[in-house]
VEXDREN-2710 file (C-alpha; in Angstrom, 1 decimal):
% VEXDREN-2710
k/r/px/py/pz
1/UNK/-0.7/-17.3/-12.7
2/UNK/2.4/-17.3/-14.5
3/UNK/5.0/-18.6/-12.0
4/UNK/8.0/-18.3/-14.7
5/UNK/8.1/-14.5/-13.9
6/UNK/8.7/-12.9/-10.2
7/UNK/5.6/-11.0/-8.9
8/UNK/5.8/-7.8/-7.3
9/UNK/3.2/-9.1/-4.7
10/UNK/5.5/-12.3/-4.0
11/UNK/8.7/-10.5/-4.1
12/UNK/7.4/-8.2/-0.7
13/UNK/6.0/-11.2/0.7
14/UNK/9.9/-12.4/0.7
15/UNK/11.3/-9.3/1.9
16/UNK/8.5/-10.0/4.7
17/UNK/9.7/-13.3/5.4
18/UNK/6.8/-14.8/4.5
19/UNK/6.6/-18.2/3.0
20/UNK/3.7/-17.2/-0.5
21/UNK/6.8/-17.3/-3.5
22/UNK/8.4/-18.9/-5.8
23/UNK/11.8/-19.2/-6.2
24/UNK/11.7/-17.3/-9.5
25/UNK/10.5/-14.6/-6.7
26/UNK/13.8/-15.4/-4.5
27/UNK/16.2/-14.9/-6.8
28/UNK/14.8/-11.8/-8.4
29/UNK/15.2/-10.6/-4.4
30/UNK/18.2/-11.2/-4.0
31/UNK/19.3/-9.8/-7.3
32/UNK/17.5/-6.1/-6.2
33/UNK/19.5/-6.4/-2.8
34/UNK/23.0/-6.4/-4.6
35/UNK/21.1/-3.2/-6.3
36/UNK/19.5/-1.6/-3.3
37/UNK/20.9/-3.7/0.6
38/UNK/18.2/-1.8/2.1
39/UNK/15.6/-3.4/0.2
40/UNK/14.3/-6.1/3.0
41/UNK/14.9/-3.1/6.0
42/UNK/12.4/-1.2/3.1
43/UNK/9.7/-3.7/3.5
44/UNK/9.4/-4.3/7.0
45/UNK/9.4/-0.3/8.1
46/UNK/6.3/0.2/5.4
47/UNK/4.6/-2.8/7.2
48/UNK/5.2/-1.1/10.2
49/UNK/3.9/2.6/9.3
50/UNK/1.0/0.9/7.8
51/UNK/0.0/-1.3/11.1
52/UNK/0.7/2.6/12.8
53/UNK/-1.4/4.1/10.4
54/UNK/-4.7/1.8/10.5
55/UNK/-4.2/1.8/14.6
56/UNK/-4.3/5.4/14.9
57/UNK/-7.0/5.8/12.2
58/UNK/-8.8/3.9/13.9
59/UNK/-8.0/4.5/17.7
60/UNK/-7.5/8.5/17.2
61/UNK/-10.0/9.2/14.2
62/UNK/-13.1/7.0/14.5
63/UNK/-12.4/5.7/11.4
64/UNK/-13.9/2.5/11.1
65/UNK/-14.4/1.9/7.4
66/UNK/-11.1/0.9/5.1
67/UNK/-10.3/0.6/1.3
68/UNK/-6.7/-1.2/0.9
69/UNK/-6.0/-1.0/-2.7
70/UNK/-3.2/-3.1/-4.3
71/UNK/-3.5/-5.1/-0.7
72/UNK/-1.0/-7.7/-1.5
73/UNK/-0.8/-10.9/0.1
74/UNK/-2.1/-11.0/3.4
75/UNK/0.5/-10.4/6.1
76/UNK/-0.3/-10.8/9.8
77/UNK/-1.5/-8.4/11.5
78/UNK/-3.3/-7.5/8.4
79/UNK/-5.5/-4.6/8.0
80/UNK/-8.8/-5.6/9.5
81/UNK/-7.2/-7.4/12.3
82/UNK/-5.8/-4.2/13.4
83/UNK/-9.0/-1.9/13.0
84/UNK/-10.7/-4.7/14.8
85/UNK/-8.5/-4.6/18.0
86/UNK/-10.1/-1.0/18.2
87/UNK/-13.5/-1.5/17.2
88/UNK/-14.4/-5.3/15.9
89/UNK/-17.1/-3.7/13.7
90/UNK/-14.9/-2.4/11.6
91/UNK/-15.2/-3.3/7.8
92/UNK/-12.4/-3.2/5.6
93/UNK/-12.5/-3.7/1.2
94/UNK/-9.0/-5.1/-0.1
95/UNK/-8.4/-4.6/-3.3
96/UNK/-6.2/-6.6/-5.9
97/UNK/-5.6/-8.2/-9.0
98/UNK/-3.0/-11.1/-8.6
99/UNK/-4.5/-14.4/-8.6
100/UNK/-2.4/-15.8/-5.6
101/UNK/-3.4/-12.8/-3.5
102/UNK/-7.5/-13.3/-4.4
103/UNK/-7.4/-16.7/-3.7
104/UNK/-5.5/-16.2/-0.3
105/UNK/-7.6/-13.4/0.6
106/UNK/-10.7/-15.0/0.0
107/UNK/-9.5/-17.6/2.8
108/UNK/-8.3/-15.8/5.3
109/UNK/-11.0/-13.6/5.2
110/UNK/-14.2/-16.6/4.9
111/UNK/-14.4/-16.5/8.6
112/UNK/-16.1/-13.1/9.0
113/UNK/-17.8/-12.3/5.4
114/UNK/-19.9/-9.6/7.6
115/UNK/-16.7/-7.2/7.6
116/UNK/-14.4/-8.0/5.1
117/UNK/-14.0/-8.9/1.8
118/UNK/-11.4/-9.2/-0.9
119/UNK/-12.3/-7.1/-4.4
120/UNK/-10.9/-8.6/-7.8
121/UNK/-9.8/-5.4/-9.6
122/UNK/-7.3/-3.4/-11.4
123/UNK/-6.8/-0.2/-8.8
124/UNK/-6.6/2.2/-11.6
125/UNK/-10.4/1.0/-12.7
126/UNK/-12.0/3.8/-10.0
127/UNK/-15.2/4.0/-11.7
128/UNK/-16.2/-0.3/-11.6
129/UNK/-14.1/-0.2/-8.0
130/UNK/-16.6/1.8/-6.4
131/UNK/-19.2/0.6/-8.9
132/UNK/-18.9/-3.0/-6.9
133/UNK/-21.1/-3.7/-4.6
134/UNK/-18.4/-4.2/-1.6
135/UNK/-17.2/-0.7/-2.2
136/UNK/-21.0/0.5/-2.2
137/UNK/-21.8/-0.6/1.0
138/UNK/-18.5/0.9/2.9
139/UNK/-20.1/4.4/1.3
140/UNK/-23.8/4.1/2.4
141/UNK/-23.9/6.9/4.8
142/UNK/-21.2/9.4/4.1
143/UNK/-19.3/8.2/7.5
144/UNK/-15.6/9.0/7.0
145/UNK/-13.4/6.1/5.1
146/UNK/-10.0/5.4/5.1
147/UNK/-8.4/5.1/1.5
148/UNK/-5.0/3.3/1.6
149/UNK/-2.2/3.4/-1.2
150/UNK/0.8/1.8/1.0
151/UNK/3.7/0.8/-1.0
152/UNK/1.4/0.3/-4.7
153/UNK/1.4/3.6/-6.7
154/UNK/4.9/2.8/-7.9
155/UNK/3.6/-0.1/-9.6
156/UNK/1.6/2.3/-11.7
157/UNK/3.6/3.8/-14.8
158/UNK/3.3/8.0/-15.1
159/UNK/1.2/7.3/-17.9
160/UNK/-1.8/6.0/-16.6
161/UNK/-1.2/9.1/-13.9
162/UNK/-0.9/7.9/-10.2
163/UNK/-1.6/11.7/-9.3
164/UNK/-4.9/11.8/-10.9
165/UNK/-6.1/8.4/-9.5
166/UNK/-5.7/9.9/-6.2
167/UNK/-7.5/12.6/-6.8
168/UNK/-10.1/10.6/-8.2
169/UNK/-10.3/8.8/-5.3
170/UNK/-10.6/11.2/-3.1
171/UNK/-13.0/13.0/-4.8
172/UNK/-15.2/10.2/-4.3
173/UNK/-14.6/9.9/-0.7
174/UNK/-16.9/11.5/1.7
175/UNK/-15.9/14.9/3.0
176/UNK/-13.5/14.1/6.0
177/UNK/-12.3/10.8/5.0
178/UNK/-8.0/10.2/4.7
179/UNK/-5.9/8.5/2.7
180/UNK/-2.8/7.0/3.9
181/UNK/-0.1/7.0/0.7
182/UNK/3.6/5.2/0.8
183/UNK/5.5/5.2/-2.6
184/UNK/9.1/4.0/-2.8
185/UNK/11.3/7.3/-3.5
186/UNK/14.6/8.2/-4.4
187/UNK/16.7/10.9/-5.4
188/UNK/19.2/9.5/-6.8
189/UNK/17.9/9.7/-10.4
190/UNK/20.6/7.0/-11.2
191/UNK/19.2/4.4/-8.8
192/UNK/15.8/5.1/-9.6
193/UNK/16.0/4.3/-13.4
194/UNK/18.4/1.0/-12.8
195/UNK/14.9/-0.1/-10.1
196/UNK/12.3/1.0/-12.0
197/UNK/14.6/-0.9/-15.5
198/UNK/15.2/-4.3/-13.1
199/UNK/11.7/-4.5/-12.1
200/UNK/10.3/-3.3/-15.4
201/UNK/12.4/-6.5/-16.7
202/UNK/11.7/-9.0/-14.6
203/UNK/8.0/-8.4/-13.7
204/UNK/7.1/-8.7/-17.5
205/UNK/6.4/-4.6/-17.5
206/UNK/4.5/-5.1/-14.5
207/UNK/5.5/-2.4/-12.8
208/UNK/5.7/1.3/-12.6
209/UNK/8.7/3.3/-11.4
210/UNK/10.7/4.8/-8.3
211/UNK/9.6/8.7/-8.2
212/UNK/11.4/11.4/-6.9
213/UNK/10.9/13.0/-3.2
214/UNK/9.1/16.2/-4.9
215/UNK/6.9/13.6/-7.4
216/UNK/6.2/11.7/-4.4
217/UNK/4.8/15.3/-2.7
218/UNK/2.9/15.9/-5.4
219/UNK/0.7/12.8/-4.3
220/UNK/-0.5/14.7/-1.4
221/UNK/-1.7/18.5/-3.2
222/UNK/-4.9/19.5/-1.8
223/UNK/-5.0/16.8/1.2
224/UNK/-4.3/17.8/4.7
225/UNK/-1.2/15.8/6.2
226/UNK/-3.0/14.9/10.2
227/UNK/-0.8/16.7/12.8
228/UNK/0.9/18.8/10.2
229/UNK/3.6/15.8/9.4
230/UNK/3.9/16.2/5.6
231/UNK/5.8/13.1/3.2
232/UNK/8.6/11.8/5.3
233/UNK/10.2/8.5/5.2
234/UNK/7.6/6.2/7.1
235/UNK/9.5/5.3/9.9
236/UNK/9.5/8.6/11.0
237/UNK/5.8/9.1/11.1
238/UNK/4.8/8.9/14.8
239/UNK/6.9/6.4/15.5
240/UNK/5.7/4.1/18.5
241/UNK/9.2/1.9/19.4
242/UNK/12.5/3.3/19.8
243/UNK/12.6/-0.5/19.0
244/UNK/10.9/-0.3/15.9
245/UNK/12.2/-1.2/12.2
246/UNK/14.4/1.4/11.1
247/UNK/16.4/1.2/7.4
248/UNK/20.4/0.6/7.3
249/UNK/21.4/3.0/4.3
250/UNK/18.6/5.2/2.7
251/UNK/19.9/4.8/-0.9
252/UNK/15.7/4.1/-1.8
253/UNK/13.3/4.7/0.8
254/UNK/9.2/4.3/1.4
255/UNK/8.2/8.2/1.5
256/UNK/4.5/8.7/2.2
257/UNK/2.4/9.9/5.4
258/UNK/-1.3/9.7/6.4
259/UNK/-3.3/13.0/5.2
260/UNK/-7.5/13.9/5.5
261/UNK/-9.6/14.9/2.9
262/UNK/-11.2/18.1/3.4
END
């Protein structure tokens, strides 16, 4: 690990208020709220849609099988403690390639080994992700599989084609599986090139960019958005708390929804 240099991973641990970073991580933080205030409001509203997300997935859907690429570290309730509330056979794969977030995974998760496990990969490597032997085994009899990209694709640049490795994805997804895709989103084209420069600067070129509302829609083509609720910002998909996290100022927000393969 190189601890000189913030990691994207550590960075939304902070905005979390969790306690896995550095204070190379800290300051970077505190640097992108002067740029963006709503940056910490951000974090905790994805966590939330993504807790929503795997609850209904698995409470509403039958889903019982999930792949969390670009998982991050693990924050509670992660995503195996929540399918697991519903069904405590549920198996999920996370996906990563930080060091810090492999080596915490692997803990957290050595208590059940039967249902979870933590996958040391790039997420843009599709064909040796579901070539591994964890991914195999959530795909051994076509039942439906939840794929999620929440709060990762913008850490993938528009060259190596975020649009395509859905697709790709979901292609090799069983017929009637979802995906559940959050991308941080602006349209301010201003604010999204002084982000996507900070974080591109401070991450080591770790990082992707902030994408447009309309490049952020282009995420879902061909995938059908579950009760007709297309990209929105995630606090607004079915929103279980008039007490839940909502965002102060929307000058960046987390756009995404949960959609089914058809």
């Amino acid at each position: 690990m190189d601890l000189s240099r913030p990691s994207v991973a550590r960075m939304y641990d902070f905005l979390l208020g969790g306690t896995d970073n550095y204070q190379v991580d800290r300051d970077a933080c505190n640097e992108l709220l002067r740029m963006a205030p709503s940056s910490k409001d951000l974090a905790l509203v994805n966590r939330a849609f993504l807790v929503r997300a795997v609850r209904y997935l698995a409470a509403e859907c039958g889903v019982r099988r999930f792949l969390d690429f670009g998982s991050g570290l693990p924050t509670r309730p992660n995503v195996h403690q929540v399918a697991q509330e519903v069904d405590p056979s549920s198996e999920v794969v996370y996906i990563d390639n930080d060091p810090l977030v492999l080596a915490h995974g692997r803990m957290m998760l050595a208590e059940d080994p039967s249902t979870t496990a933590v996958l040391q990969a790039d997420l843009r490597d599709t064909r040796d992700v579901f070539a591994s032997s964890e991914v195999d085994r959530l795909l051994r009899d076509d039942q439906p599989v939840a794929a999620l990209f929440v709060s990762v694709l913008h850490c993938i640049p528009d060259k190596d084609d975020p649009w395509a490795l859905v697709r790709d994805v979901a292609q090799r997804l069983p017929s009637g599986s979802y995906m559940v895709i959050s991308q941080l989103a602006s349209d301010d084209a201003e604010l999204r090139a002084s982000i996507t420069d900070f974080m591109a600067r401070v991450t080591n070129d770790n990082w992707g960019q902030v994408r447009s509302f309309r490049e952020v829609n282009r995420l879902f083509e061909g995938l059908e958005p579950v009760e007709g609720i297309g990209p929105v910002e995630v606090s607004r998909w079915k929103p279980d708390s008039d007490l839940a996290p909502r965002q102060r100022s929307d000058e960046w927000v987390e756009r995404g929804t949960v959609a089914r393969i058809p």
